[in-house]
C-alpha positions as MATLAB code, in Angstrom:
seq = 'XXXXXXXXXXXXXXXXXXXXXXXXXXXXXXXXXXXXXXXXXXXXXXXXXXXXXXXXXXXXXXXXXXXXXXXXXXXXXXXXXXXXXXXXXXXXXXXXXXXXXXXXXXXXXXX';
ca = [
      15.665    0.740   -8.490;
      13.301    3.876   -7.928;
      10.758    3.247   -5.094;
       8.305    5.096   -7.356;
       8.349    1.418   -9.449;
       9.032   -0.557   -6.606;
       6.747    1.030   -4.222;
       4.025    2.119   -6.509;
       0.472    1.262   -5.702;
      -2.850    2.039   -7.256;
      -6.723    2.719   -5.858;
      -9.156    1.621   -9.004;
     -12.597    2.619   -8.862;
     -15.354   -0.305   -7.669;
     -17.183    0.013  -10.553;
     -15.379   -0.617  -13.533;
     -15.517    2.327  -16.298;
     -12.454    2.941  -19.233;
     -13.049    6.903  -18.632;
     -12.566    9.199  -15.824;
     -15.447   10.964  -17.023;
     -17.638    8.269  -16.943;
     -17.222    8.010  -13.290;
     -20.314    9.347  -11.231;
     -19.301   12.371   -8.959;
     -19.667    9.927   -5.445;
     -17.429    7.448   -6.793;
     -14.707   10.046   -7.734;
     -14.958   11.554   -3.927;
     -14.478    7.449   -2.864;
     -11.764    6.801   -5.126;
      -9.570    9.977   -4.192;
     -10.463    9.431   -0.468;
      -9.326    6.013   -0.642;
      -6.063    7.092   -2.786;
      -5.205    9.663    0.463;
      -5.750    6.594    2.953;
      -3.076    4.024    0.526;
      -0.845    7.299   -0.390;
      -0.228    7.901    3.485;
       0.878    4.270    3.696;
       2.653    3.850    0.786;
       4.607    7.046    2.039;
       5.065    5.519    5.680;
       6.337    2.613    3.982;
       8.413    4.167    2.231;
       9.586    6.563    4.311;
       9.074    9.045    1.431;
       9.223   12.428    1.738;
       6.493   13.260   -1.006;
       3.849   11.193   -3.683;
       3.412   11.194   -6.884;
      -0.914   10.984   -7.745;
      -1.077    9.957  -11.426;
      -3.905    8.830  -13.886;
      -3.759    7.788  -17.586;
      -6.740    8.252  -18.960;
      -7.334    6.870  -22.313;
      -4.927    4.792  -24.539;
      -3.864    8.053  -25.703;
      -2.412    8.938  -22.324;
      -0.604    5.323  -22.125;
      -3.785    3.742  -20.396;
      -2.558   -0.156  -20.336;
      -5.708   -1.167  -18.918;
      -9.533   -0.430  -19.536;
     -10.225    1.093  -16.230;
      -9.887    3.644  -13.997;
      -7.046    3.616  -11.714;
      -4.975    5.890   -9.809;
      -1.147    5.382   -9.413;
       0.175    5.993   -6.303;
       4.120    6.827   -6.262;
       6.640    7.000   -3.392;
       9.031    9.989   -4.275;
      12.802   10.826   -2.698;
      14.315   14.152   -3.044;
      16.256   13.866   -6.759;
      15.097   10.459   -7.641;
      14.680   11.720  -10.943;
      17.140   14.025  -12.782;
      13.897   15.811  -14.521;
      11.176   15.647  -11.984;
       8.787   14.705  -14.695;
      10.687   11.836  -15.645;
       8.718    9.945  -12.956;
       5.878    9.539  -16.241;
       8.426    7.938  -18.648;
       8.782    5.760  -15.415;
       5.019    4.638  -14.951;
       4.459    4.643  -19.010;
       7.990    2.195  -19.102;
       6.685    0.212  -16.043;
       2.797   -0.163  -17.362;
       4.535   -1.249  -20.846;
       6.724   -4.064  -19.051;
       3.261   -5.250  -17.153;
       1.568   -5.049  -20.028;
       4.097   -7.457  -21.602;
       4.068  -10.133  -19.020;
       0.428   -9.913  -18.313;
       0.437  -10.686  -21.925;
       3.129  -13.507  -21.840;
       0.879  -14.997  -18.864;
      -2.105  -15.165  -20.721;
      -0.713  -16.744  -23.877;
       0.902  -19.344  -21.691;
      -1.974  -20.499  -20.196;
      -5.250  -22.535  -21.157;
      -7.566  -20.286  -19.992;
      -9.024  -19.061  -23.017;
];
């Protein structure tokens, strides 16, 4: 298993907003502040040589969930054959978490 799935972390803004854009300009500066803090732990952690910073903003760009978050990915040298394979990672990965947040809702009485 890739550490950029098993390791992978994510900073989401306080205030909850779908868009990027819609964040104010102070809450951008704390969200990226905070994603250097987890990033240098994740890579400690990790003992990874590099990160991988990643947002999907919009359903369009395989958004799973209505906010803004930042995805925070420990990376080895040639864990992926095609660098950029590391996004058909975190869209496969938000799918699968998508599913069995899913599953967990439908089995449950909470609604």
């Amino acid at each position: 298993t890739c550490p950029c799935t098993t390791g992978r972390r994510f900073t989401n803004a306080k205030r909850v907003v779908p868009r990027f854009g819609s964040l104010k300009a102070d809450e951008v500066q704390d969200l990226w502040a905070l994603a250097r803090v987890v990033g240098a732990a994740v890579e400690a952690e990790h003992n990874a040589p590099g990160l991988t910073f990643t947002i999907q903003d919009g359903v369009a760009a395989g958004q799973s969930v209505p906010h803004v978050h930042i995805h925070i990915l420990p990376r080895l040298e040639g864990d992926f054959v095609r660098n950029d394979d590391v996004y058909d990672a975190v869209r496969r990965e938000s799918f699968l978490s998508r599913t069995r947040w899913l599953r967990v809702l439908n089995s449950t009485s909470l609604f």
